[in-house]
C-alpha positions as CSV (number, residue, x, y, z in Angstrom):
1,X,60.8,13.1,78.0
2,X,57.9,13.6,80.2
3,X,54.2,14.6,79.8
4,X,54.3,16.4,83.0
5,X,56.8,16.8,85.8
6,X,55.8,14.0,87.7
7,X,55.6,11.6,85.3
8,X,57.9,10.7,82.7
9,X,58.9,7.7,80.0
10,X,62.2,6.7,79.4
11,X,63.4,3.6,77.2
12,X,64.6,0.2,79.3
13,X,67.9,1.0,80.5
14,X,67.4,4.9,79.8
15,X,68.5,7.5,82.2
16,X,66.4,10.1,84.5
17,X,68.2,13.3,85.5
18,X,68.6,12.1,89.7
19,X,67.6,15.9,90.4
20,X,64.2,15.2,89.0
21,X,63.6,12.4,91.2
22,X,65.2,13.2,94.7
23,X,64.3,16.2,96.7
24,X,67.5,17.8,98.0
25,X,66.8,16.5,101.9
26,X,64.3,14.1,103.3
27,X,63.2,10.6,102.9
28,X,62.5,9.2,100.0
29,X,60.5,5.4,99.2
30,X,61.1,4.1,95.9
31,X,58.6,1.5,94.4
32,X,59.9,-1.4,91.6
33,X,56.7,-2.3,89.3
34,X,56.8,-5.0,86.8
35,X,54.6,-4.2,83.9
36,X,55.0,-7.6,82.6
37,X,53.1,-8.9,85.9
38,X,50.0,-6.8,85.2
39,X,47.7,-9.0,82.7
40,X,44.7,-8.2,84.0
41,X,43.2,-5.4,86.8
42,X,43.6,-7.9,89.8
43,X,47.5,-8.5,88.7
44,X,47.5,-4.7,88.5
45,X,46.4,-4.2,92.1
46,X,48.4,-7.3,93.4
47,X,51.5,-5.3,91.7
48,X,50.6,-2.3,93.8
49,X,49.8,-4.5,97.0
50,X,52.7,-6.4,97.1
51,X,55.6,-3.3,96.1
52,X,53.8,-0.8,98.0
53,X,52.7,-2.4,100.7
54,X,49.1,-1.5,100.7
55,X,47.6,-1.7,103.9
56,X,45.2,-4.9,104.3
57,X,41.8,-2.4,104.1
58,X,42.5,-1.7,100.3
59,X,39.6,-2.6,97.9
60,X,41.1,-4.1,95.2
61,X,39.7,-1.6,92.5
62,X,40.4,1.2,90.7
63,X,39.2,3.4,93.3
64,X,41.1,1.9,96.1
65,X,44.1,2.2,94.6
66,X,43.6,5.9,93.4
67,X,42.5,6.7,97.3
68,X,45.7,4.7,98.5
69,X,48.2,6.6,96.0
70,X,46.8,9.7,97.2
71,X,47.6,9.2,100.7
72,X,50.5,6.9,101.6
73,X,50.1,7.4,104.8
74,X,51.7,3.6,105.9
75,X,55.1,4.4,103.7
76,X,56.2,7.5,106.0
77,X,58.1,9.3,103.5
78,X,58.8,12.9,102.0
79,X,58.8,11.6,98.2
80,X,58.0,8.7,96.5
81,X,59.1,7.1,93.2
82,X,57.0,4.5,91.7
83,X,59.4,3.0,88.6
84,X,57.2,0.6,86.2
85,X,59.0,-1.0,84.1
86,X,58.0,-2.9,80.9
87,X,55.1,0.2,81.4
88,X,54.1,-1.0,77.3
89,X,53.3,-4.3,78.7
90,X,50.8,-3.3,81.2
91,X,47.2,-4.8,80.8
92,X,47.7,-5.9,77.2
93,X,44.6,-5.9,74.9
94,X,42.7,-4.1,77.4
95,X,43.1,-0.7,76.5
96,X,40.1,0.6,78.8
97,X,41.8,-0.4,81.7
98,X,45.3,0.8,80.7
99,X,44.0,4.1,80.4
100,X,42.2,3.9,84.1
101,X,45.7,2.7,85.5
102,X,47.6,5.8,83.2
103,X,44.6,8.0,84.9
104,X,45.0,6.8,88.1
105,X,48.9,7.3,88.3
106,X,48.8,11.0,86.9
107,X,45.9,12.0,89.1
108,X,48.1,11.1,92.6
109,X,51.1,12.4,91.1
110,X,49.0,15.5,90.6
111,X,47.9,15.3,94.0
112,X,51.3,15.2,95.2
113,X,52.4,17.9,93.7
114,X,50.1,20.2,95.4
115,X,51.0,18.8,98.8
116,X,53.6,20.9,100.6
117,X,56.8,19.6,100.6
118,X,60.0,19.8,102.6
119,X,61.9,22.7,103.2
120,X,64.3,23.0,100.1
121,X,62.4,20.8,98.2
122,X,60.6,22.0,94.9
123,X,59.6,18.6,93.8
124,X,56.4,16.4,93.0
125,X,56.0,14.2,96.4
126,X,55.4,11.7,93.8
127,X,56.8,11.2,90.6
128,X,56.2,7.9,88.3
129,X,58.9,7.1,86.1
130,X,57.7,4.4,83.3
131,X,60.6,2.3,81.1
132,X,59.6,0.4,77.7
133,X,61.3,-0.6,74.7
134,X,62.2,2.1,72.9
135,X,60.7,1.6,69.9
136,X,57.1,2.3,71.8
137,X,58.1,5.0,74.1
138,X,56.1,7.3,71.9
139,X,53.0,5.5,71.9
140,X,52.9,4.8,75.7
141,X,54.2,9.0,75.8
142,X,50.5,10.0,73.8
143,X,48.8,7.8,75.8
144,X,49.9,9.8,78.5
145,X,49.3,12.8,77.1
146,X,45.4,11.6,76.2
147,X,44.8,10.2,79.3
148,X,46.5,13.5,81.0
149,X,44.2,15.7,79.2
150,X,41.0,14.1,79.8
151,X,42.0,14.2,83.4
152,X,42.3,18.2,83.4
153,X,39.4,18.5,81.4
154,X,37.1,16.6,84.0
């Protein structure tokens, strides 16, 4: 289930239709995050560093990462897929960041979606698929969805 078509939740070891994450041609860059690694903002941006190979100019804060996932420029690609898994376990007890992170995520993938894509393709340029336990993927699903509509209404 997804909050929006770029970004959807799925329980560890759940499935994603493939059609909703490849385009039909081009070159695609996928991205492994580990949830469990992000304890605290800097983890979170080391996380993104390291599996996206930010360039070495990025700022290390919220705002550097939202400029770097809206342009990708270094990762020549037609589409990307960022995969975080253990998503539940991201910056636990800080609830103000997780929310800045969840923002973050769906404003680039909102981004991307407005940015002309390849021939044939009808797809987000990049979609964010997020796996948890399944017990929670309703809970990190609202959050979505609260942290998605504050984004449209500001």
């Amino acid at each position: 289930m997804h909050t929006v078509p770029w970004v959807h939740v799925v329980p560890e070891q759940g499935a994603v239709p493939v059609d909703l994450l490849l385009p039909v041609t081009g070159r695609t860059y996928a991205a492994r995050l580990n949830g469990r690694q992000m304890h605290d903002p800097d983890a979170v941006f080391q996380e993104f560093y390291d599996e996206l190979r930010l360039p070495d100019y990025f700022g290390w804060n919220w705002e550097a990462l939202s400029d770097c996932l809206r342009d990708l420029k270094w990762l020549p690609a037609d589409r990307y897929v960022l995969i975080v898994e253990a998503a539940d376990e991201m910056l636990p007890g800080d609830a103000a960041g997780r929310q800045l992170l969840l923002r973050t995520l769906l404003r680039a993938a909102r981004h991307w979606s407005y940015t002309q894509q390849p021939e044939g393709s009808d797809r987000a340029g990049l979609v964010v698929v997020m796996s948890c336990d399944a017990a929670v993927v309703p809970d990190l699903q609202e959050q979505l969805r609260s942290c998605w509509e504050d984004t449209v209404s500001s």
